[in-house]
PyMOL Python script that loads the backbone (N, CA, C, O; Angstrom):
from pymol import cmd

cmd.read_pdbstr("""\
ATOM      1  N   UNK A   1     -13.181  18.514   1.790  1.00  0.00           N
ATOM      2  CA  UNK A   1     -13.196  17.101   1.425  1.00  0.00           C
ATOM      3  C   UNK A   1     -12.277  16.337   2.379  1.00  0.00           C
ATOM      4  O   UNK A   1     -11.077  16.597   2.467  1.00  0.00           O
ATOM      5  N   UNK A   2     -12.933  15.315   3.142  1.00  0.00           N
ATOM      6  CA  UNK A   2     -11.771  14.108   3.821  1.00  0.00           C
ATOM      7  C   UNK A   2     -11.386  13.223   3.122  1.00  0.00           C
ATOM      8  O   UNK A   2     -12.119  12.691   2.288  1.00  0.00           O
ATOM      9  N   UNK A   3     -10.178  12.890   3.319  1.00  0.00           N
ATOM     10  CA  UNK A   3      -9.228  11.825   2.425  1.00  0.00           C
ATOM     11  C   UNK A   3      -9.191  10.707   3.565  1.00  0.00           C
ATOM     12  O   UNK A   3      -8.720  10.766   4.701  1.00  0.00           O
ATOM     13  N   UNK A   4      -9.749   9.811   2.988  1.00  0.00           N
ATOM     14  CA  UNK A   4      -9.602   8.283   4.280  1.00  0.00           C
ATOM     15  C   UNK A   4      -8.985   7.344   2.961  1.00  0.00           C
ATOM     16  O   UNK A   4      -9.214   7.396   1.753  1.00  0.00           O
ATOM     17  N   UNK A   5      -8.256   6.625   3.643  1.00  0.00           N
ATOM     18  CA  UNK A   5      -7.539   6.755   5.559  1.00  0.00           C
ATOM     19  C   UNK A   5      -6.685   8.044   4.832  1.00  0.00           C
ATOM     20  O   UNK A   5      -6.443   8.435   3.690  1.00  0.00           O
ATOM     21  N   UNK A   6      -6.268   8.609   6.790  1.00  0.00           N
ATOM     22  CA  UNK A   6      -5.779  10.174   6.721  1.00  0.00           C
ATOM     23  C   UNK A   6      -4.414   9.750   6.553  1.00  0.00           C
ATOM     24  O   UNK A   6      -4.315   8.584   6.935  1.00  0.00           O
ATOM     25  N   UNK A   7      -3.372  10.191   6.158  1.00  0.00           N
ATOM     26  CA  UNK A   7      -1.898  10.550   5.960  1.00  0.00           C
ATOM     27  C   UNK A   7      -1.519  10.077   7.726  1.00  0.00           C
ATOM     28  O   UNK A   7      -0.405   9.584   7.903  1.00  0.00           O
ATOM     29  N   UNK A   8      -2.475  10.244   9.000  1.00  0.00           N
ATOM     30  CA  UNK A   8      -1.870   9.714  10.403  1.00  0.00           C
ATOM     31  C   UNK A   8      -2.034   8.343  10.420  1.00  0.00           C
ATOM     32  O   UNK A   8      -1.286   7.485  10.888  1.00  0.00           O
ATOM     33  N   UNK A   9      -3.413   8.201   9.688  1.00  0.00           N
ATOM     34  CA  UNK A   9      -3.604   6.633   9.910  1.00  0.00           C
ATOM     35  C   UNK A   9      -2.504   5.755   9.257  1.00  0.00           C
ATOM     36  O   UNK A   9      -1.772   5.032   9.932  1.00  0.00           O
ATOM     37  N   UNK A  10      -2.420   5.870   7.750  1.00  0.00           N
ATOM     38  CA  UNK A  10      -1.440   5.294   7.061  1.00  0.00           C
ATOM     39  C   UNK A  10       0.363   5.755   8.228  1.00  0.00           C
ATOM     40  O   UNK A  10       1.172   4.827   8.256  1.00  0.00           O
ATOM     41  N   UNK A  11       0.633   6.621   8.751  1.00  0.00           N
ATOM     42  CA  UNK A  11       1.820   6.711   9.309  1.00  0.00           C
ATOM     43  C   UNK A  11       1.921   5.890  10.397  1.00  0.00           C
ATOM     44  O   UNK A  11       2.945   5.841  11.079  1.00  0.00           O
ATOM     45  N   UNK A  12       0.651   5.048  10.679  1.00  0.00           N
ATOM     46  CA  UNK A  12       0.824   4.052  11.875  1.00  0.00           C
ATOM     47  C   UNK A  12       1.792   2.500  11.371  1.00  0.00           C
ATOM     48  O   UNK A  12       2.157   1.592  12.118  1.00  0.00           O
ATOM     49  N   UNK A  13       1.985   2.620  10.019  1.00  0.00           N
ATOM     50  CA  UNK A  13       2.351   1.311   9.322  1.00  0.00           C
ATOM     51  C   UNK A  13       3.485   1.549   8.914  1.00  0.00           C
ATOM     52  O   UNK A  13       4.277   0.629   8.711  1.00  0.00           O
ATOM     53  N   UNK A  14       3.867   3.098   8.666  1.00  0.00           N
ATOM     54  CA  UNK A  14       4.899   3.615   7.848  1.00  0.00           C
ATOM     55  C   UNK A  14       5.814   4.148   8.809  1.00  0.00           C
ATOM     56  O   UNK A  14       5.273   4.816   9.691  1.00  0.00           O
ATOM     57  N   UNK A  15       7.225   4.013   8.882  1.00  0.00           N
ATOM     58  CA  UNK A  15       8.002   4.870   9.577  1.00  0.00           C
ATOM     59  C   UNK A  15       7.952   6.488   8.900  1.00  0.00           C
ATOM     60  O   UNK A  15       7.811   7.457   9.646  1.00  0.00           O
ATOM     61  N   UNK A  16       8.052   6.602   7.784  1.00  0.00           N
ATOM     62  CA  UNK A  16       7.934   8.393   7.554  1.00  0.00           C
ATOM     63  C   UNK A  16       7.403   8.679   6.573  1.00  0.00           C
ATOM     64  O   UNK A  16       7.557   7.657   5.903  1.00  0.00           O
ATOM     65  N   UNK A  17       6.818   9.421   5.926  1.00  0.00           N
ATOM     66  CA  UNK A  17       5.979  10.224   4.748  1.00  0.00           C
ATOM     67  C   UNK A  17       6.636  10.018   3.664  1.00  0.00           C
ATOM     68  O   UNK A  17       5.957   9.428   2.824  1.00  0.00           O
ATOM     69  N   UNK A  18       8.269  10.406   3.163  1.00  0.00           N
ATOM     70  CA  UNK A  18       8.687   9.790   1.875  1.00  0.00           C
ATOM     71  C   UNK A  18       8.706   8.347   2.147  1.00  0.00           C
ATOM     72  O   UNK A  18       8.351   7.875   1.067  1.00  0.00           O
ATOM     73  N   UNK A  19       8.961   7.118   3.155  1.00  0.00           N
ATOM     74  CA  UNK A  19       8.330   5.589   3.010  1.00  0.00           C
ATOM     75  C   UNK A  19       7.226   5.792   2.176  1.00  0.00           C
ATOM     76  O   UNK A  19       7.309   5.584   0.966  1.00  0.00           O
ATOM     77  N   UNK A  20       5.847   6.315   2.901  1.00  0.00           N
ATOM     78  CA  UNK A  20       4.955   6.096   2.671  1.00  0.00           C
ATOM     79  C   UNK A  20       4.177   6.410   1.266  1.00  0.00           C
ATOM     80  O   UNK A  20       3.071   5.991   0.923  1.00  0.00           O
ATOM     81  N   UNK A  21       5.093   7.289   0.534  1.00  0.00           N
ATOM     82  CA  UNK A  21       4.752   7.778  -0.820  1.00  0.00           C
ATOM     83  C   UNK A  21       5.794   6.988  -1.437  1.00  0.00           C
ATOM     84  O   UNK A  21       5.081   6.031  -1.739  1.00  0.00           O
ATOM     85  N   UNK A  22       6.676   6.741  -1.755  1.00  0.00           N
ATOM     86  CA  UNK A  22       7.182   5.557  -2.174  1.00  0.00           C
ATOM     87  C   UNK A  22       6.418   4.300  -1.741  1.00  0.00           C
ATOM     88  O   UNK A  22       5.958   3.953  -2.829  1.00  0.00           O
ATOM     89  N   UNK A  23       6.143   3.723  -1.175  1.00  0.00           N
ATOM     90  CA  UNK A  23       5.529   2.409  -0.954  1.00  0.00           C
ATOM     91  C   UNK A  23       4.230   2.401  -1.998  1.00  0.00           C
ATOM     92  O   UNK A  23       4.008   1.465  -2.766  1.00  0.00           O
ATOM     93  N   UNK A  24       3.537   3.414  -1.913  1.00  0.00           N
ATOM     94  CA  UNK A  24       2.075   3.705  -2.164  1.00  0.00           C
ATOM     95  C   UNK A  24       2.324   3.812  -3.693  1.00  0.00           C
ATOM     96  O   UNK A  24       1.317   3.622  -4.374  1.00  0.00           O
ATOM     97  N   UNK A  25       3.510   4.090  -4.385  1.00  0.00           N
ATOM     98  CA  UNK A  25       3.158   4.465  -5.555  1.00  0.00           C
ATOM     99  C   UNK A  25       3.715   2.953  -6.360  1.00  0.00           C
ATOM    100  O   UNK A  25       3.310   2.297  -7.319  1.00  0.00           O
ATOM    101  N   UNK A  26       4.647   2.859  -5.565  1.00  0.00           N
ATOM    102  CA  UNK A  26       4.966   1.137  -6.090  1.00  0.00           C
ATOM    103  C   UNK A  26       3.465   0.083  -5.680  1.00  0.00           C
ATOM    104  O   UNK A  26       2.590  -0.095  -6.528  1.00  0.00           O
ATOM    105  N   UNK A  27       3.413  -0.294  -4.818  1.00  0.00           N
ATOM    106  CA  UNK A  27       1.963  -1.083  -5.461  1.00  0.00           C
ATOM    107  C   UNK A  27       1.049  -0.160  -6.116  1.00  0.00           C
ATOM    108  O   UNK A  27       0.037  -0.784  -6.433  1.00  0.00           O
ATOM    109  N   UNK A  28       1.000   0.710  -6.354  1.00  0.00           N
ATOM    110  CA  UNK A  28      -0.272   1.531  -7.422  1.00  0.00           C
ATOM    111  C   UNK A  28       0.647   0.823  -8.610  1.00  0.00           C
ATOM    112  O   UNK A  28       0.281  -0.200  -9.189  1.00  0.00           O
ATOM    113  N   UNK A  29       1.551   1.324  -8.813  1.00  0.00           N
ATOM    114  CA  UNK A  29       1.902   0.610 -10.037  1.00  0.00           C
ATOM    115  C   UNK A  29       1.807  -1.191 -10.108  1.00  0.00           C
ATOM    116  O   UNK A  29       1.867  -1.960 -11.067  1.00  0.00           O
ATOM    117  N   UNK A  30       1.666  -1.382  -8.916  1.00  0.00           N
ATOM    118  CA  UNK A  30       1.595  -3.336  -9.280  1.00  0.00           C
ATOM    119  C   UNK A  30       0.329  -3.241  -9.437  1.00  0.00           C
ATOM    120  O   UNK A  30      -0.115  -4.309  -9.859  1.00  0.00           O
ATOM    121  N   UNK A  31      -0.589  -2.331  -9.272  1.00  0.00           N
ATOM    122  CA  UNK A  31      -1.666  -2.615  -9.133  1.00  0.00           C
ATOM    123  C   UNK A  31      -2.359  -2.244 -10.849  1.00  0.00           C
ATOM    124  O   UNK A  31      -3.308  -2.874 -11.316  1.00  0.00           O
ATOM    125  N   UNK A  32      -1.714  -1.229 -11.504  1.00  0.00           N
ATOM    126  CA  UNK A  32      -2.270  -0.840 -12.699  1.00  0.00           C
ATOM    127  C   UNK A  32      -1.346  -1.849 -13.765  1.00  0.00           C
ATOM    128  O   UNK A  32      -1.521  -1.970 -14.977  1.00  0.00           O
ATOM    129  N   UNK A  33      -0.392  -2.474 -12.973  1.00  0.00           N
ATOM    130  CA  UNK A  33      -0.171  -3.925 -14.196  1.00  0.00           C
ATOM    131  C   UNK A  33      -0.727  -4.795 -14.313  1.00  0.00           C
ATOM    132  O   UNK A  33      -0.524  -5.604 -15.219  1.00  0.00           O
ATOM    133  N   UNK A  34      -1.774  -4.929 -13.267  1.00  0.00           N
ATOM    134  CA  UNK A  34      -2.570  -6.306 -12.710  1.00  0.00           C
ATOM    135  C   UNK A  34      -2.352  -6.929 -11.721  1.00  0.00           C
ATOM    136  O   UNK A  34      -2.250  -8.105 -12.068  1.00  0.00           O
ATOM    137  N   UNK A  35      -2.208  -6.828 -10.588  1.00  0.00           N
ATOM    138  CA  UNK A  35      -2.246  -7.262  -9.533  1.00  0.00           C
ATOM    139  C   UNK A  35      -3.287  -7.188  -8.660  1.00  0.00           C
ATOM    140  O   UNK A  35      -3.826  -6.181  -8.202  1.00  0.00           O
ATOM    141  N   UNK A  36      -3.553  -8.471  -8.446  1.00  0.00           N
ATOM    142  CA  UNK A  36      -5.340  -8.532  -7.463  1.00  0.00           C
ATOM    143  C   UNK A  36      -5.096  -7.646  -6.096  1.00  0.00           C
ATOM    144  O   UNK A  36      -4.258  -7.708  -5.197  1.00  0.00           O
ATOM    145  N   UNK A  37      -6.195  -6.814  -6.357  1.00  0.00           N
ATOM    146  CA  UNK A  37      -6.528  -5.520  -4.936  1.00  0.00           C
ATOM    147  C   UNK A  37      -6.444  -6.952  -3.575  1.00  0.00           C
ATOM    148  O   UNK A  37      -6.791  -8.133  -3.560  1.00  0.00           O
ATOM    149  N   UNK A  38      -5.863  -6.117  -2.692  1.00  0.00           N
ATOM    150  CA  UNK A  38      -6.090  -7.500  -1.054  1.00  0.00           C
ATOM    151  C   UNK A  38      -7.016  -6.196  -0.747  1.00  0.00           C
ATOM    152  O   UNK A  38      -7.278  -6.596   0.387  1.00  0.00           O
ATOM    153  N   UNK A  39      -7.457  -5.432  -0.795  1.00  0.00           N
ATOM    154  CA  UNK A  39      -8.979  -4.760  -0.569  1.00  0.00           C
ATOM    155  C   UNK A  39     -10.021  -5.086  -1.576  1.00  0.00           C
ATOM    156  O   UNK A  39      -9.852  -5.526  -2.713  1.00  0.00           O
ATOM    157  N   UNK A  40     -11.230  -4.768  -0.905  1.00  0.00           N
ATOM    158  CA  UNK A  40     -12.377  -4.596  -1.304  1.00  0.00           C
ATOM    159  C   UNK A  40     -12.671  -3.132  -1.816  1.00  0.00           C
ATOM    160  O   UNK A  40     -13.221  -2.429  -0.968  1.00  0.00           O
ATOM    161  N   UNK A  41     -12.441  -2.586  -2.920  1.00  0.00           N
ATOM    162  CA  UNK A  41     -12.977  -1.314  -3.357  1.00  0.00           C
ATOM    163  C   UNK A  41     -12.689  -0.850  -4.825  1.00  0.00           C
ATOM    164  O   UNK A  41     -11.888  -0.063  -5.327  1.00  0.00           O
ATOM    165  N   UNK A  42     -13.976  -1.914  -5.445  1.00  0.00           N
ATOM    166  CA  UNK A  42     -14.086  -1.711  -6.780  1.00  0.00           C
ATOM    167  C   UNK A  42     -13.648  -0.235  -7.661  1.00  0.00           C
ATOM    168  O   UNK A  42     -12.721  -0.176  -8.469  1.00  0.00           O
ATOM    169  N   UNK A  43     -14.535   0.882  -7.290  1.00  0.00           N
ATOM    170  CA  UNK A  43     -14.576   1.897  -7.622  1.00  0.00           C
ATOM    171  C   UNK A  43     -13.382   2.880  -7.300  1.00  0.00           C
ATOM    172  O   UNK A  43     -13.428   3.998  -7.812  1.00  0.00           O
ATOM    173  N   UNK A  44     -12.236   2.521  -6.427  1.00  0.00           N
ATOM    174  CA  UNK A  44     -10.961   3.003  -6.090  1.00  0.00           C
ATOM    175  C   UNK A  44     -10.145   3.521  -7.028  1.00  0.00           C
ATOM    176  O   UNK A  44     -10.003   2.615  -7.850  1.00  0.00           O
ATOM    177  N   UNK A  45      -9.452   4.576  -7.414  1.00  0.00           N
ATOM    178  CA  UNK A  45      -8.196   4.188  -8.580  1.00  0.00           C
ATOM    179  C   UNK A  45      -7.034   3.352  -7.530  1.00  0.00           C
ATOM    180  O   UNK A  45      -7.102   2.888  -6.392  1.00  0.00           O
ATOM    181  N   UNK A  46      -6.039   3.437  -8.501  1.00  0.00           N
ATOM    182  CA  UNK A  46      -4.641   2.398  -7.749  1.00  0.00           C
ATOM    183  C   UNK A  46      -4.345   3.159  -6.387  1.00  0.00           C
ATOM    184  O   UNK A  46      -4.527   2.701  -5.259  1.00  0.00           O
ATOM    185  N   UNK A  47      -3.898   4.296  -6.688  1.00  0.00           N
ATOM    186  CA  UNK A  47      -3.493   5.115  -5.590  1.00  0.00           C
ATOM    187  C   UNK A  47      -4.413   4.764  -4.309  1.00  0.00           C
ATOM    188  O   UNK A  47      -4.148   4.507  -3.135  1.00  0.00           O
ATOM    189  N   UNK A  48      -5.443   4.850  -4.947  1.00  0.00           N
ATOM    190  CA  UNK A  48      -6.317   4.656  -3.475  1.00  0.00           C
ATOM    191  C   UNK A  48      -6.561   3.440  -2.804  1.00  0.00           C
ATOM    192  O   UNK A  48      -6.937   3.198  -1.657  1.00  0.00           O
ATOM    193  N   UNK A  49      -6.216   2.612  -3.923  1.00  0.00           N
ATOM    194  CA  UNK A  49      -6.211   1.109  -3.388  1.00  0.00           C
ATOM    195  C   UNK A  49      -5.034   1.082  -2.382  1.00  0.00           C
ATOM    196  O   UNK A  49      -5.148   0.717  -1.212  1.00  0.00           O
ATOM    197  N   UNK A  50      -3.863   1.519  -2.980  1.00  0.00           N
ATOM    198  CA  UNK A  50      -2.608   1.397  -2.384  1.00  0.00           C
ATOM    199  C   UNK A  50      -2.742   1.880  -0.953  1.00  0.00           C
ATOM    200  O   UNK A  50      -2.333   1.212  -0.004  1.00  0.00           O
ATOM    201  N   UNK A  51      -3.234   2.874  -0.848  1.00  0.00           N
ATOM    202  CA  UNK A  51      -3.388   3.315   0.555  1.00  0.00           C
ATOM    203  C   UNK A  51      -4.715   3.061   1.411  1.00  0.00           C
ATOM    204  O   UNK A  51      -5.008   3.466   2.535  1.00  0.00           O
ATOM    205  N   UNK A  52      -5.272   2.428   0.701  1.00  0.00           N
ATOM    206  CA  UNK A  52      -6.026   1.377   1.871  1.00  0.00           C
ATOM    207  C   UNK A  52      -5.572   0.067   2.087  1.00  0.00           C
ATOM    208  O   UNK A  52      -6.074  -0.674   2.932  1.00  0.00           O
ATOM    209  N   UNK A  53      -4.468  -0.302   1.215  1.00  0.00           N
ATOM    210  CA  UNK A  53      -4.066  -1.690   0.879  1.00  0.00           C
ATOM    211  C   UNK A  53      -3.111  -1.644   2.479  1.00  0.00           C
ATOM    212  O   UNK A  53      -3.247  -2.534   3.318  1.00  0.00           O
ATOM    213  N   UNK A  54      -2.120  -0.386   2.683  1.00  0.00           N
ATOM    214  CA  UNK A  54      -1.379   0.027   3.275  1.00  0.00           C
ATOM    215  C   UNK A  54      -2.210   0.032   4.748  1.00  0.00           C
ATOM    216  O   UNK A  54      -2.001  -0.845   5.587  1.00  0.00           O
ATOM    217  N   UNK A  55      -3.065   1.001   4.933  1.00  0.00           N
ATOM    218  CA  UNK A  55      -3.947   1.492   6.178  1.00  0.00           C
ATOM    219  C   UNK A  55      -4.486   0.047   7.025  1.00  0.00           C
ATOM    220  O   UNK A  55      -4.682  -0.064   8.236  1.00  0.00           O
ATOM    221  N   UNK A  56      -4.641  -0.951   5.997  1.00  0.00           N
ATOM    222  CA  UNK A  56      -5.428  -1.990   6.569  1.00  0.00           C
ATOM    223  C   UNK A  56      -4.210  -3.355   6.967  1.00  0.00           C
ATOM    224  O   UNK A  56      -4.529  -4.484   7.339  1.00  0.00           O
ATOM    225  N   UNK A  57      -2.474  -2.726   6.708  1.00  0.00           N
ATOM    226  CA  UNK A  57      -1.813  -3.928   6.920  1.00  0.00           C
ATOM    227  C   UNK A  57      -1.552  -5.024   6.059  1.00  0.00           C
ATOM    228  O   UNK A  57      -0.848  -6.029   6.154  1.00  0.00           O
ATOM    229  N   UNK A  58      -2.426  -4.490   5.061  1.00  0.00           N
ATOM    230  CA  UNK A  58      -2.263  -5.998   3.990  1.00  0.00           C
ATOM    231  C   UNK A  58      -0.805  -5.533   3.076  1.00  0.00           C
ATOM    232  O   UNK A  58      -0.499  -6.206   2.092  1.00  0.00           O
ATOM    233  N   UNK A  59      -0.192  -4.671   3.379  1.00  0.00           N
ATOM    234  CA  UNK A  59       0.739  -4.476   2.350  1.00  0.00           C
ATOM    235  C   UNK A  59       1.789  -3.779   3.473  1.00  0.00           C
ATOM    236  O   UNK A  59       1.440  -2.910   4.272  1.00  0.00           O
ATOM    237  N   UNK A  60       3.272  -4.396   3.356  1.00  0.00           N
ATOM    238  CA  UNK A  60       4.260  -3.797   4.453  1.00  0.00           C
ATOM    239  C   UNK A  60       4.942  -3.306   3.452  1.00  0.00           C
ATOM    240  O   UNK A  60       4.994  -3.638   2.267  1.00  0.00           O
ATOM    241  N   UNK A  61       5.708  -2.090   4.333  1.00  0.00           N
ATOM    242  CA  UNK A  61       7.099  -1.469   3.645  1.00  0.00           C
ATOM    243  C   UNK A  61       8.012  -2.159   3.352  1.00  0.00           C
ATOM    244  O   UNK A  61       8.366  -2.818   4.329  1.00  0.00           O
ATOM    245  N   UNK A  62       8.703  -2.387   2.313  1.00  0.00           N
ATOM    246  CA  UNK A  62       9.800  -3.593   2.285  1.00  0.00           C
ATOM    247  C   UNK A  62      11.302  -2.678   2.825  1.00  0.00           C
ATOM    248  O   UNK A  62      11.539  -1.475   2.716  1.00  0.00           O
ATOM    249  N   UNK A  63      12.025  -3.625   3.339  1.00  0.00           N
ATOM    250  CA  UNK A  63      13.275  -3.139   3.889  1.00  0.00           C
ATOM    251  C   UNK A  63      14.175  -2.712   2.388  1.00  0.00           C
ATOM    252  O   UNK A  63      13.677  -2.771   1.264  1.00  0.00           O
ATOM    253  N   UNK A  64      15.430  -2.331   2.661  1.00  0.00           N
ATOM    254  CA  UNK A  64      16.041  -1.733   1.536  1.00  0.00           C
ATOM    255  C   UNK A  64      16.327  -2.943   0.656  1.00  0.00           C
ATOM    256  O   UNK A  64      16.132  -3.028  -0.557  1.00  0.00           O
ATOM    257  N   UNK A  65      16.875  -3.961   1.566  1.00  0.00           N
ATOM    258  CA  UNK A  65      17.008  -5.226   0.503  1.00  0.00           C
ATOM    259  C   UNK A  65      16.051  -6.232   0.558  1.00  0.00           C
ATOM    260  O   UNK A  65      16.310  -7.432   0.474  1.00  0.00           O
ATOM    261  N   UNK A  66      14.584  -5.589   0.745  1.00  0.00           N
ATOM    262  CA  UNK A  66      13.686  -6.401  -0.093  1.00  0.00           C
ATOM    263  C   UNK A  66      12.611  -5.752  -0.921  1.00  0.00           C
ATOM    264  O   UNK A  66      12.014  -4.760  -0.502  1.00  0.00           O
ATOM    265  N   UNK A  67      12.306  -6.398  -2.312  1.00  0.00           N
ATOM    266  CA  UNK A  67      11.273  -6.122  -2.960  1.00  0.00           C
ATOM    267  C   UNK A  67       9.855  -6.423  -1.993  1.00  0.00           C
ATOM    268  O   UNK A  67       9.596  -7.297  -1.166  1.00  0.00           O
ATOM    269  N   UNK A  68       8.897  -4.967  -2.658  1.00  0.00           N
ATOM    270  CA  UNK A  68       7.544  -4.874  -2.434  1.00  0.00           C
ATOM    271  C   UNK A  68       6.729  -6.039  -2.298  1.00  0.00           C
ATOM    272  O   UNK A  68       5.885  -6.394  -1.476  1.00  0.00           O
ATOM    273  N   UNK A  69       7.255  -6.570  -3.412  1.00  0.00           N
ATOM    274  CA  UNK A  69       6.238  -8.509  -3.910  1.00  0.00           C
ATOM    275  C   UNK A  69       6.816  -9.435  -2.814  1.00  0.00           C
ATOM    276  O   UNK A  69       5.997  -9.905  -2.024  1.00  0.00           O
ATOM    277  N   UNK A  70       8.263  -9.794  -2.645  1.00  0.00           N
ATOM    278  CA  UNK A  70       8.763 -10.476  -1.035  1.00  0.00           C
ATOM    279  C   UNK A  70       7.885 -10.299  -0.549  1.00  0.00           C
ATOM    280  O   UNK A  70       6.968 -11.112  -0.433  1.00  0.00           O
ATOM    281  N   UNK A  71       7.923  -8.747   0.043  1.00  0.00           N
ATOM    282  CA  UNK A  71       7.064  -8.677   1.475  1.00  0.00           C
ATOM    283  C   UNK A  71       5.932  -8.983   1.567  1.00  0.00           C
ATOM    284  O   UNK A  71       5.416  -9.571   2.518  1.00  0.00           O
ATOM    285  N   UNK A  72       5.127  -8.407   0.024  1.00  0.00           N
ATOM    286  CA  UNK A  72       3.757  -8.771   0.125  1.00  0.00           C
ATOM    287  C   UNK A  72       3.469 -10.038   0.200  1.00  0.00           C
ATOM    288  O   UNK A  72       2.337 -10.287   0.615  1.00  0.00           O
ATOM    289  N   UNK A  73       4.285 -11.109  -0.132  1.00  0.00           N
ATOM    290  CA  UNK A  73       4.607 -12.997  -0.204  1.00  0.00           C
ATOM    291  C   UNK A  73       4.029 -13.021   1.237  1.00  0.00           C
ATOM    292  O   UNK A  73       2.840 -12.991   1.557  1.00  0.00           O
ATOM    293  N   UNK A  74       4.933 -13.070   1.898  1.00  0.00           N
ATOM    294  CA  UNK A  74       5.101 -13.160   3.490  1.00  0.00           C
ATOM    295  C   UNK A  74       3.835 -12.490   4.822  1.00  0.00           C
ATOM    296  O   UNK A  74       3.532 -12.957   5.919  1.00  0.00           O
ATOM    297  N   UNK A  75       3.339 -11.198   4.070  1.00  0.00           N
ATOM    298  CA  UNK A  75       2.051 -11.496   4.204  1.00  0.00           C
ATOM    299  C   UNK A  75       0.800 -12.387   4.382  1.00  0.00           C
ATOM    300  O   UNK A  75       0.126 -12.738   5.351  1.00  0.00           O
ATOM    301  N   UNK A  76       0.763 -12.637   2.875  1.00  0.00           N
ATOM    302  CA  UNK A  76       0.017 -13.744   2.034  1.00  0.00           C
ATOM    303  C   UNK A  76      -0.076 -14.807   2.711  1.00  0.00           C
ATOM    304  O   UNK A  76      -1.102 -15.487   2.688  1.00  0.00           O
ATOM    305  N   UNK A  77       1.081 -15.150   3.490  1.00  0.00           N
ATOM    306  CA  UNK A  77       1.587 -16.694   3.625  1.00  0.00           C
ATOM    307  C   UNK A  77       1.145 -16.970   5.137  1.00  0.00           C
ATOM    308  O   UNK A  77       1.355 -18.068   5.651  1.00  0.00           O
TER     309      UNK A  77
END
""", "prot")
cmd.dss("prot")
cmd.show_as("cartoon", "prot")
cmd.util.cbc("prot")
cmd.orient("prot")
């Protein structure tokens, strides 16, 4: 079975693998409170949203002193 995007693709956005599983599990969780997908993929669970949310740029790592939602603002904007 292939997992897209691969763990390299997502590391193009991420400085390292615990970033990237931390990042991914915090918007999965914004995402299973209600927070509108910035992807297209109805049939996704969170997790998977998160890491296409990630793969495609629509969602940055936040620095230590900023929240997930900041960054995702600044995005948005």
């Amino acid at each position: 079975m292939m997992v897209k995007p691969t763990v390299s693709d997502l590391l193009k956005n991420v400085d390292n693998r615990f970033e990237l599983v931390v990042a991914t599990a915090k918007r999965a969780r914004q995402l299973s409170k209600g927070d509108k997908a910035l992807v297209d993929n109805e049939e996704a669970s969170t997790v998977t949203l998160a890491a296409d949310e990630i793969a495609a740029g629509k969602v940055m790592v936040a620095e230590e002193n900023e929240t997930l939602e900041e960054n995702n603002q600044n995005v948005e904007e």
